[in-house]
N, C-alpha and C positions, 0 to 999 in steps of 0.2 A: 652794446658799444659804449654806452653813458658809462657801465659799471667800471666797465677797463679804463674810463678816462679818469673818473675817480678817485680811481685804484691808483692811478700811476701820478695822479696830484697829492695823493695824500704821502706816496713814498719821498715826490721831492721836497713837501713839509718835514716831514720826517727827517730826510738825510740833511735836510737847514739847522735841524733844531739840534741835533745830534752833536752834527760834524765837530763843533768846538766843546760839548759837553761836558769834559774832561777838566778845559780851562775855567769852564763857568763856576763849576764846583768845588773848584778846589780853591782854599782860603789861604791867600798871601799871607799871611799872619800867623801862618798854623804851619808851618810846613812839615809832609810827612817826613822826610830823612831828617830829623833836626838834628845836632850836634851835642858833644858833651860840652860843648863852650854857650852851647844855646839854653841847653837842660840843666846847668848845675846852678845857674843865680837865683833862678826859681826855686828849686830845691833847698839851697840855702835858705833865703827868704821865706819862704813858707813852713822851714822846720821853726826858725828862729821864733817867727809870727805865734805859733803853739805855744811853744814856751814859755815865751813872756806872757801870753796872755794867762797861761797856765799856775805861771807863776805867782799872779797878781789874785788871781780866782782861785785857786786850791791851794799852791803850792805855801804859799803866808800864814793859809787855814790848819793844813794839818803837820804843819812844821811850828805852829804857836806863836808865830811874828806877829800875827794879826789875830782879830776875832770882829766877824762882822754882828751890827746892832741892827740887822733886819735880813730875813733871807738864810736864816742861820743854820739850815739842816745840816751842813757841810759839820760846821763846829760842835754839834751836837750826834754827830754822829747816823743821822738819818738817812741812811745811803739807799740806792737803789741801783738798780743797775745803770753803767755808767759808759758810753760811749767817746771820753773825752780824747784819750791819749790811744783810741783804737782804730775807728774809719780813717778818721785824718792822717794817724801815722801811717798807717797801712796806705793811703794814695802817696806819701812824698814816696814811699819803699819802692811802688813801681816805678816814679822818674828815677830815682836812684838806680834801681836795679836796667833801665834803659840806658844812662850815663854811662854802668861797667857792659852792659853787651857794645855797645859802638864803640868804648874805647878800647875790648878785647878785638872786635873786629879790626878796631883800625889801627891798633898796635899801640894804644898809647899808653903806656904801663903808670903815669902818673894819674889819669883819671880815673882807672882802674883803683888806683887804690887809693884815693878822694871816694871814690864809690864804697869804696868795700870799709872805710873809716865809718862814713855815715852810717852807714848801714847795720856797724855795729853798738853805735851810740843809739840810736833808734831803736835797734830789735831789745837794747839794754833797758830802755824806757819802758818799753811794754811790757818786757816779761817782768822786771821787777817792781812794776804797777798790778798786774793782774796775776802772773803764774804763771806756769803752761800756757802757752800760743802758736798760731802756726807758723813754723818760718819754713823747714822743709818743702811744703806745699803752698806755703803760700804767694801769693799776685802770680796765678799759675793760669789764669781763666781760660788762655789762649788756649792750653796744653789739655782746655776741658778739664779741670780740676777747679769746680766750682764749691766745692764742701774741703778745704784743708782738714787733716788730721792736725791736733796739735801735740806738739814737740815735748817732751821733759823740760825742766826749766836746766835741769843740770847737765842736758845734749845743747842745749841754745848755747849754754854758756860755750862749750867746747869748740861750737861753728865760730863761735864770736871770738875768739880766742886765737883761732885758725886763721879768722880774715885779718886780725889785727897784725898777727906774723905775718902775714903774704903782703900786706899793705907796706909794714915798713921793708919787706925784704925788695919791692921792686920799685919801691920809691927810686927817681932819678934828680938828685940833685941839682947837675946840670943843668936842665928843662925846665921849666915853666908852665903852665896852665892858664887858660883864659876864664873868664867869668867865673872869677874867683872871690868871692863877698865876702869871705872869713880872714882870707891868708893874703890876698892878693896873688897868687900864685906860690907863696915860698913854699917850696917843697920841703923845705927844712923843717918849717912850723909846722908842716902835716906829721912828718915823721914825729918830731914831738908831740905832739896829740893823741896819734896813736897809741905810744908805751905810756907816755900818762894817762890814757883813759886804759890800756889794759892792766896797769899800776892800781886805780882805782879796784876794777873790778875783781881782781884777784884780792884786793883786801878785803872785797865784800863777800868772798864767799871763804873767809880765810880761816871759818868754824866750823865746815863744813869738809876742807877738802886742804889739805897737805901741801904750802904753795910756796913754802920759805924756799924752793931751791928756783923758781920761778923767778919772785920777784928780787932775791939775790944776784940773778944772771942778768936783770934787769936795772940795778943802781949798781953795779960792780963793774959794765961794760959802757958806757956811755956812747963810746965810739960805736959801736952796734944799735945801741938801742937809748937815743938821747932822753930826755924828756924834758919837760919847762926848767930853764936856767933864770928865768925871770918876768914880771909881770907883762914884757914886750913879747912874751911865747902865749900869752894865754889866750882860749881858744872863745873871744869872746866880739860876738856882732856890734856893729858901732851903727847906728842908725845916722843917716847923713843930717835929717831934718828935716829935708825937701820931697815933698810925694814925689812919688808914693814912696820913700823910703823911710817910712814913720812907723812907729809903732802903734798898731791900734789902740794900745793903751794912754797915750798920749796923743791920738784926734781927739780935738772938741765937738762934742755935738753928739746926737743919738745915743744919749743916757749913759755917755763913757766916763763924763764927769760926776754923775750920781752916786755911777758902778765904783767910781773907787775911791768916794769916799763912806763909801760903807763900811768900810774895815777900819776898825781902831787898833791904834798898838797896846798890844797886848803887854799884861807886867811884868813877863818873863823877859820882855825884849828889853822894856825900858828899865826895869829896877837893875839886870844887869849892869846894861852900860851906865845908868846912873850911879851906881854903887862901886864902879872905879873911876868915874868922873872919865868915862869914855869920848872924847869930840866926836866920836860917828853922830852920836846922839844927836849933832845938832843939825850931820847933813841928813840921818834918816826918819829924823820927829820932827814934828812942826808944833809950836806950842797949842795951848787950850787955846781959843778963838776970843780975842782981845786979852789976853794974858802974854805972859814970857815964860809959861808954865809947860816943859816939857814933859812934864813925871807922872803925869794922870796917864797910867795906863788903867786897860779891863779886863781880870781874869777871863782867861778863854773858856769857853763847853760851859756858859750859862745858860739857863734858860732865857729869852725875852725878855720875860717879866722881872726879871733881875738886874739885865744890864744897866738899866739906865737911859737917860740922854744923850744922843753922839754931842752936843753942847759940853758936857761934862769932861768930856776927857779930850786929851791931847791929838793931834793927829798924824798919820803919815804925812811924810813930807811931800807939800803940796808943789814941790819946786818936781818931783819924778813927772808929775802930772801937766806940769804949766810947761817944761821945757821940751821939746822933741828930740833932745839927744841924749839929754841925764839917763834915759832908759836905756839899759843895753840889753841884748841878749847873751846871757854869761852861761854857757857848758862847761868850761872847766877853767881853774887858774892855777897859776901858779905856788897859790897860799893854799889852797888844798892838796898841792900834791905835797908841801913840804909836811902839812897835818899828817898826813899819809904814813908820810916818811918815819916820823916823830914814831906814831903805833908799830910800826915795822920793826923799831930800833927798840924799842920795850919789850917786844914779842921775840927778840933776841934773831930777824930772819936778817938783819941787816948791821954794818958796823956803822961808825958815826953816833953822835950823841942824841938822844932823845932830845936834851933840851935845845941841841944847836937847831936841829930843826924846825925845833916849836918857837924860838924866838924870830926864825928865817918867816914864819908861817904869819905869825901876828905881825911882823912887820911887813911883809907884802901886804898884807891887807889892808892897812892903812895906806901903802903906798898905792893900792891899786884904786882906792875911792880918794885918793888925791889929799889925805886927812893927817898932818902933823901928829906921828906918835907921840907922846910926855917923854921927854927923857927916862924917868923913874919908873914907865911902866911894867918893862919886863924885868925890872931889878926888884923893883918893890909892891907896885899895885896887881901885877897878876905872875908874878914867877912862876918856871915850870916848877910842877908838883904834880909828881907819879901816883900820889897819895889821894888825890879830888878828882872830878867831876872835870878842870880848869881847861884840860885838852879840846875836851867834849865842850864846853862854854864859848872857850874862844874859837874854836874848828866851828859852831852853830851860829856864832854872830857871822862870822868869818864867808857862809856859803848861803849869806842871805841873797835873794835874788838870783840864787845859782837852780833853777829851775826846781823841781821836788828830791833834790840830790840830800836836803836835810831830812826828809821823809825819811827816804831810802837808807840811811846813815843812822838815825834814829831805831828802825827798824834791825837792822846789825847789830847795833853797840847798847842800844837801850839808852845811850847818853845822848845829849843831859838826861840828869833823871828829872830835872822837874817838867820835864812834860809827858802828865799825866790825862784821864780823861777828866775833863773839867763836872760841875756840881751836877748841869742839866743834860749831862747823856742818855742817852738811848741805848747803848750798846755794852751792858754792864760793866761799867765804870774800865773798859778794854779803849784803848787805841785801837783804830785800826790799821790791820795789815796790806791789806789790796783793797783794789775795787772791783766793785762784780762785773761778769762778762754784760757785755751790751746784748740787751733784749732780742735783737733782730739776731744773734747767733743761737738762742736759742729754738727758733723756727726754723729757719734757713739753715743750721749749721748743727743738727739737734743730735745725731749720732755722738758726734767727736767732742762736742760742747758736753755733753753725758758723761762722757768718758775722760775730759779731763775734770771736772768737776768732784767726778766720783773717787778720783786720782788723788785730790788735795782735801777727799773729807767733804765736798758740797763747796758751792755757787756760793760763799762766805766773808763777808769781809774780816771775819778773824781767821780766815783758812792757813794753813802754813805751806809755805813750797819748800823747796828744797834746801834753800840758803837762811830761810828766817821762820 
C-alpha cells in the first residue's frame, strides 16, 4: 500500500514540475520563430564588426598601409594556418541564410534579397581569401551534412553571380524593410550595391573569364541595373558611438589601445601622399610624438631587429582610435566603383572616358573622407596617365580602410607595383596569395579539405585558384 501511495505522490510532483516546463525553458530573449527584422541588425553588425577589426589587424598589414614594430609575423610573412575570415563568416552565413528562408516563407522578396546580397559579399570574402570553399554544402548540419564538399572558386563565382541577378531582379522599390543598419531600409541603395559589388567582381575575374558583354549590359542600362551615382550610395556602416554600437576598435581598455598602436605607417603610404602634398595625409597620419613630423614612415617586411623605435616614426591617426564614429565599416564606395569604371574604359568593355572617371574616382574620395581636393591636383599633381602605376596609386590610397579589397585588387592587377615582399620575409621574397585552411578543417573536414587542396597545388599560401 505504502508503494502505491508513493507512486502516486511522486506522479503529482511530476505533473507540477512539468506542467509549465515549456514556459520555464524557453528564453524571452531568444525567441525560436525570430524575424528577418529581428535577424538582419545582428547580421549586419557582426559582418561589419569582422571587417573593421580585420581591417585594422591584417587588412593595413598585407595591403602595405601599415607595418607593425612588434608581433610582426603577419608582415613578414610567417603564416600558419588561419581561421580569421572562416568560423566567423561561416556563423553570420547561417543568420543570413535564416533571414532568406523566413523571408521566402513569408513572402518578403525584399529580405530575400538583402539576404542573398550579403550572402554574396561574404561567400566573396572567403573564397578569394582562401580558394575553394564550401558553399553548396555548406551550414547544411541540420540536413546531416557535417563535412561540406568544397566548391571550385570558379562555380562560387557563378552562384554569386546568380544571387546578385535574383537580388536586384525581385528588389521592390516600393517597400521597405526593418532592421536595416546599412541602408535604413532603401531599397534602392541595395539594388545599387548589388551591380556595384557584382561590377567589382566581374572585374576581378576579367583575366580569366570573357565579361565585357557583362559588365557593358551593366553601365549601358542603368534603369535595369543602377549602381553608386554618389558617395550618399556607398555601402558603408556608420557606427553611432553609443554602445554597444562602437567599434571594437575604438573601445578603450583590454589592450585595444596597445593593439593599435602597434602598426606604423608604412612609406608607401606616407611618401605617396607626401610626394603630391596629399591633405588625407593629415587626417590619416598623426605626426612623430612631440613633433609636427608626419613623414617618418617604416619600410614594410622587416625584420625586428631592423625597424627601429615606434618613438621614431610617425603614427596612425590617433584621432581613428580616440573617436567612436571616425571608424566606419566601408564595403564598397562610390570612388571605387568609378576606379573600376576608369579600367573597364581602357580595356575597351565599356564607352566613356578613362579619365572622366578616374577624375570622378579621386574626387569622391576626398569627398568621402570629408578632405578639400587642391584645385591643381587632377590637372597637375596627379593627372590621369594610362602610361604609370597612377590608377593603381590613387585606386590604393583611395580603398584604404575598405576591408582586404586592396589585398584582393593587388592580387589581380599586381598594382601598385611597389608593394613587394619587404627585406625580412620568410616566404621567398613572394607576396602572399591566400591564407591556409584553418587547422580544425583539416581533422574534421580531411577528405574534402584533401581534395581541395590538392586541387590548388597544396595547403599554400603562394597557392593559385582560378582567378589569380
Amino acid at each position: 500500500m505504502k508503494q502505491i501511495l508513493y507512486l502516486f505522490m511522486a506522479l503529482l510532483v511530476f505533473s507540477a514540475c512539468t506542467e509549465d516546463f515549456d514556459a520555464i525553458n524557453t528564453n524571452p530573449n531568444n525567441p525560436e520563430n525570430a524575424s528577418e527584422a529581428l535577424l538582419l541588425p545582428t547580421a549586419i553588425f557582426d559582418l561589419t564588426n569582422i571587417m573593421v577589426n580585420e581591417t585594422h589587424g591584417f587588412g593595413d598589414i598585407i595591403g602595405q598601409y601599415g607595418a607593425r614594430y612588434e608581433f610582426n609575423d603577419l608582415d613578414i610573412y610567417r603564416w600558419q594556418s588561419d581561421d580569421r575570415f572562416w568560423s566567423p563568416m561561416y556563423a553570420i552565413l547561417q543568420n543570413v541564410k535564416d533571414i532568406k528562408e523566413i523571408a521566402q516563407e513569408n513572402g518578403n522578396a525584399n529580405y530575400e534579397a538583402v539576404a542573398l546580397i550579403l550572402e554574396s559579399y561574404i561567400y566573396s570574402v572567403i573564397t578569394d581569401t582562401y580558394g575553394d570553399i564550401p558553399m553548396s554544402e555548406a551550414n547544411r548540419t541540420k540536413e546531416g551534412i557535417i563535412t561540406p564538399v568544397y566548391d571550385a572558386q570558379q562555380d562560387i563565382y557563378t552562384r554569386i553571380f546568380d544571387k546578385l541577378e535574383t537580388a536586384n531582379t525581385i528588389i521592390s522599390m516600393s517597400e521597405t524593410i526593418n532592421g536595416d543598419l546599412l541602408y535604413n531600409g532603401n531599397m534602392l541603395q541595395w539594388k545599387k550595391f548589388a551591380n556595384s559589388l557584382r561590377l567589382r567582381l566581374l572585374m576581378r575575374i576579367s583575366d580569366v573569364q570573357n565579361v565585357a558583354n557583362d559588365i557593358n549590359s551593366i553601365v549601358s542600362n542603368p534603369s535595369k541595373y543602377p549602381i553608386f551615382e554618389s558617395n550618399s550610395d556607398n555601402a558603408i556602416y556608420e557606427f553611432s558611438g553609443s554602445l554597444p554600437n562602437v567599434s571594437q576598435v575604438a573601445l578603450p581598455g583590454g589592450g585595444r589601445d596597445y593593439d593599435y598602436y602597434l602598426l606604423i605607417p608604412t612609406t608607401h603610404f606616407i611618401n605617396l601622399l607626401n610626394a603630391n602634398n596629399d591633405p588625407r595625409l593629415e587626417l590619416w597620419v598623426s605626426p612623430k610624438a612631440g613633433t609636427n613630423d608626419r613623414t617618418l614612415g617604416v619600410a614594410p617586411g622587416q625584420a625586428l631587429s631592423d625597424i627601429g623605435r615606434p618613438g621614431d616614426f610617425s603614427r596612425r591617426s590617433t584621432a581613428f582610435y580616440e573617436s567612436a564614429t571616425l571608424i566606419q565599416g566601408i564595403f564598397m564606395t562610390y570612388s571605387e566603383v568609378n576606379f573600376l569604371l576608369a579600367e573597364a574604359s581602357e580595356k575597351g568593355y565599356i564607352t566613356g572616358t578613362a579619365k572622366g572617371y578616374y577624375d570622378t574616382a579621386v574626387t569622391a574620395s576626398f569627398e568621402q573622407w570629408k578632405v578639400t581636393i587642391p584645385s591643381d591636383f587632377l590637372t597637375t599633381t596627379v593627372p590621369y596617365d594610362v602610361a604609370t602605376d597612377r590608377l593603381y596609386e590613387q585606386k590604393w590610397l583611395a580603398l584604404y580602410h575598405t576591408g582586404i579589397e586592396p589585398w584582393f585588387d593587388w592580387k589581380r592587377t599586381g598594382k601598385p607595383s611597389f608593394i613587394q615582399a619587404g627585406p625580412g620575409n620568410l616566404n621567398g621574397n613572394k607576396v602572399p596569395v591566400r591564407l591556409r585552411y584553418p587547422s580544425l578543417e583539416q581533422s574534421v573536414n580531411k577528405v574534402n579539405y584533401d581534395a581541395a587542396s590538392n586541387a590548388m597545388g597544396g595547403d599554400d599560401i603562394n597557392s593559385s585558384s582560378w582567378w589569380w
